[in-house]
C-alpha positions in Angstrom: 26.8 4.3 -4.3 25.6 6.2 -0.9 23.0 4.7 1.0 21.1 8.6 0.3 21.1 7.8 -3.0 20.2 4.4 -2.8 17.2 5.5 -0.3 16.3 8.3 -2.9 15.3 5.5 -5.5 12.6 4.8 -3.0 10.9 8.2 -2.9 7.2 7.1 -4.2 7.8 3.7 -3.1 5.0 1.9 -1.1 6.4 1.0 2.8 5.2 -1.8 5.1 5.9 -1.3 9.2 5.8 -3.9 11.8 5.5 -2.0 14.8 7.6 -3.9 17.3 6.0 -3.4 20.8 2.9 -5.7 19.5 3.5 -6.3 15.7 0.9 -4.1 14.0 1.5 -3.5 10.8 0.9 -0.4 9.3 1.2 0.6 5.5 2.3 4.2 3.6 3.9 5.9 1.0 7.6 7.6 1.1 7.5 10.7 -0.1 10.7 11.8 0.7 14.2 11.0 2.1 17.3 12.4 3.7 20.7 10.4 4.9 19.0 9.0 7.9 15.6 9.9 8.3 12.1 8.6 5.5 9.0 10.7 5.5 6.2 8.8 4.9 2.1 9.8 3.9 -0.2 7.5 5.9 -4.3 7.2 6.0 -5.0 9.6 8.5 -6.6 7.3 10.7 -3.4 5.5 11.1 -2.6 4.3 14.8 0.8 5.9 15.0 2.8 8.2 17.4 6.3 9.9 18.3 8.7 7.1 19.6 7.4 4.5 18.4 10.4 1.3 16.9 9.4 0.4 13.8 10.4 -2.6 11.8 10.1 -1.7 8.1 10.0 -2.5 4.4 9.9 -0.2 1.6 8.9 -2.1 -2.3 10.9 -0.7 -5.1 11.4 -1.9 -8.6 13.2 -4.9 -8.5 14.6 -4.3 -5.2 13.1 -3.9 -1.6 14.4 -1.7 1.5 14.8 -3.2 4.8 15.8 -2.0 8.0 14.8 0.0 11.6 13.3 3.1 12.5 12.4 5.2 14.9 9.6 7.6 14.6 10.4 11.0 15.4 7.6 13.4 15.0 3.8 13.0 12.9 2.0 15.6 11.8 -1.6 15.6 10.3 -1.7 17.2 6.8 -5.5 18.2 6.3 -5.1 19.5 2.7 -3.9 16.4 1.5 -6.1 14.4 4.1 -2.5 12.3 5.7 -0.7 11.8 8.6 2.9 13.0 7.6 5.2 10.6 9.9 8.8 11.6 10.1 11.2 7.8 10.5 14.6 8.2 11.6 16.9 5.4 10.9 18.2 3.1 13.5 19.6 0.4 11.7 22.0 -0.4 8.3 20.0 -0.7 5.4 19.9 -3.6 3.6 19.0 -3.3 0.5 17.2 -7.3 -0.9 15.6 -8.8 -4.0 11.8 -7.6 -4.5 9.4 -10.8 -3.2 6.4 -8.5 -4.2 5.5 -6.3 -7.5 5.8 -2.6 -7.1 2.5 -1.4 -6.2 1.5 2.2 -7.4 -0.2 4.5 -5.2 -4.4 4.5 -6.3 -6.6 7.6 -6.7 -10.2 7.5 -5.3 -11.3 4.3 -7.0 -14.2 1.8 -5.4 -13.9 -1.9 -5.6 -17.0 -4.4 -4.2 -16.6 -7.9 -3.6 -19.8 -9.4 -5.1 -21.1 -11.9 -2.8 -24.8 -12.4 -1.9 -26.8 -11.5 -0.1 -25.0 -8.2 -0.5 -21.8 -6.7 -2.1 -19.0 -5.8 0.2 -18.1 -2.4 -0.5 -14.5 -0.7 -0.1 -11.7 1.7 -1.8 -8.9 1.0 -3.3 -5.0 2.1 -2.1 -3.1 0.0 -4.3 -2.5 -1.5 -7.6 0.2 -3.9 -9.6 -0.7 -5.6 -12.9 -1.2 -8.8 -10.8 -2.7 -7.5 -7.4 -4.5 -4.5 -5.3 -4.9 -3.0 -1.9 -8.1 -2.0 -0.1 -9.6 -1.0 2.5 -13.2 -2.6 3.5 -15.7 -1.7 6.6 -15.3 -5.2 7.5 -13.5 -8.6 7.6 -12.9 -10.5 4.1 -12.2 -14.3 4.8 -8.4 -15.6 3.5 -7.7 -17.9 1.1 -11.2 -17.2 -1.0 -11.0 -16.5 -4.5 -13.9 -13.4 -4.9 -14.9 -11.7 -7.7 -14.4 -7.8 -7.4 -16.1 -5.1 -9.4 -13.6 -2.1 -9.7 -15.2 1.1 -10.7 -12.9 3.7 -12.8 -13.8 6.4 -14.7 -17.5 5.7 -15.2 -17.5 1.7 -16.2 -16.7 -1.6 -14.1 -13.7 -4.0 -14.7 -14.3 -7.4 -13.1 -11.7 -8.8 -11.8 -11.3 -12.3 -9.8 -8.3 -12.3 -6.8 -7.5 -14.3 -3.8 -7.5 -12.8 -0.5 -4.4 -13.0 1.1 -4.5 -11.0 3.8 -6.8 -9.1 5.9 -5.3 -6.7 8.9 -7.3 -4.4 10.7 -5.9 -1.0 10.1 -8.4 1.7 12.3 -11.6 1.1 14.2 -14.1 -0.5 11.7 -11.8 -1.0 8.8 -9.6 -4.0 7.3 -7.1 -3.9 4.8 -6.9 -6.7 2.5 -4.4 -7.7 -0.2 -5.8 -9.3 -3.3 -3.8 -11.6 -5.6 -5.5 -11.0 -9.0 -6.3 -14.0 -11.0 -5.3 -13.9 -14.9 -8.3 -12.2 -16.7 -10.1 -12.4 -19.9 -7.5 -10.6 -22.8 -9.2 -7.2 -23.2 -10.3 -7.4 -19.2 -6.6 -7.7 -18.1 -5.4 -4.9 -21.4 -8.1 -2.0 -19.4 -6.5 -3.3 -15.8 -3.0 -2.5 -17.1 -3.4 0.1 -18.8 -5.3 1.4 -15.5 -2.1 0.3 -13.4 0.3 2.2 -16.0 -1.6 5.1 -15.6 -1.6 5.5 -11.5 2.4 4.3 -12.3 2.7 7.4 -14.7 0.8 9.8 -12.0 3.1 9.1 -9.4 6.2 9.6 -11.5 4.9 12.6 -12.5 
């Protein structure tokens, strides 16, 4: 099997990147691939630039990319409101058992955590059956289990998930990784059913 198309299985797939001069780590989406190079859409806020190393980790089904890049040019794509970073690869790839569920690309969906005195309110980059991604105007403490109101097509789920990390990702913004708790039987049927469908969308 060539490592192109082994890469190619990928195309879709979210990526995590550890920059190595001071280990910030910055998240996207491959949209394409070639033999040695990985094009990946990124907020357009994203702190990154030409010649940068980059350590990185792309999340497929079952199976997870890992290996070392270089990046060689970024463009900003204002239709699609990205940053369009061209990777070249430095390394061998090694290609390892998933750790994480595949995560599916969201479309403009709001989540609040529900906390007095006020709700904490963000939007929403990421979603697996038993997990999300957002991004929030400010810092969401670790560890806590918090119970999220996720707005999709005109109603609320509520959800409960753990916090389990919160990275600062641009000026004024965190992203935080929720591990989502089991929820109520029809509760966790409309979250799947939502993940399936943003699964379906990007396979489109």
């Amino acid at each position: 099997m060539s490592t192109r198309f082994q890469l190619t299985s990928f195309e879709r797939a979210r990526a995590r990147c550890t920059r190595m001069t001071d280990q910030a780590v910055l998240s996207g989406w491959i949209s394409s691939t070639t033999t040695d190079a990985v094009i990946l859409a990124m907020r357009p806020d994203t702190d990154i630039q030409a010649g940068q190393g980059l350590a990185v980790e792309a999340f497929g089904t079952g199976v997870r990319a890992v290996f070392l890049a270089k990046v060689a040019s970024v463009s900003l794509d204002e239709e699609a409101d990205q940053l369009v970073a061209c990777l070249t690869v430095r390394s061998a790839i090694r290609f390892l058992n998933a750790t994480q569920e595949s995560r599916f690309r969201a479309y403009p969906m709001s989540i609040s955590i529900l906390r007095a005195p006020t709700s904490i309110v963000g939007s929403i980059e990421d979603v697996s059956n038993h997990g999300l991604g957002a991004v929030f105007k400010e810092e969401v403490p670790i560890g806590e289990t918090l119970a999220l109101s996720v707005q999709t097509a005109g109603q609320s789920l509520i959800l409960e998930g753990e916090a389990r990390y919160c990275r600062p990702v641009a000026e004024g913004e965190f992203r935080v990784g929720f591990r989502l708790n089991e929820a109520p039987r029809l509760v966790q049927a409309r979250w799947n059913a939502l993940v399936e469908g943003h699964r379906k969308r990007e396979a489109a």
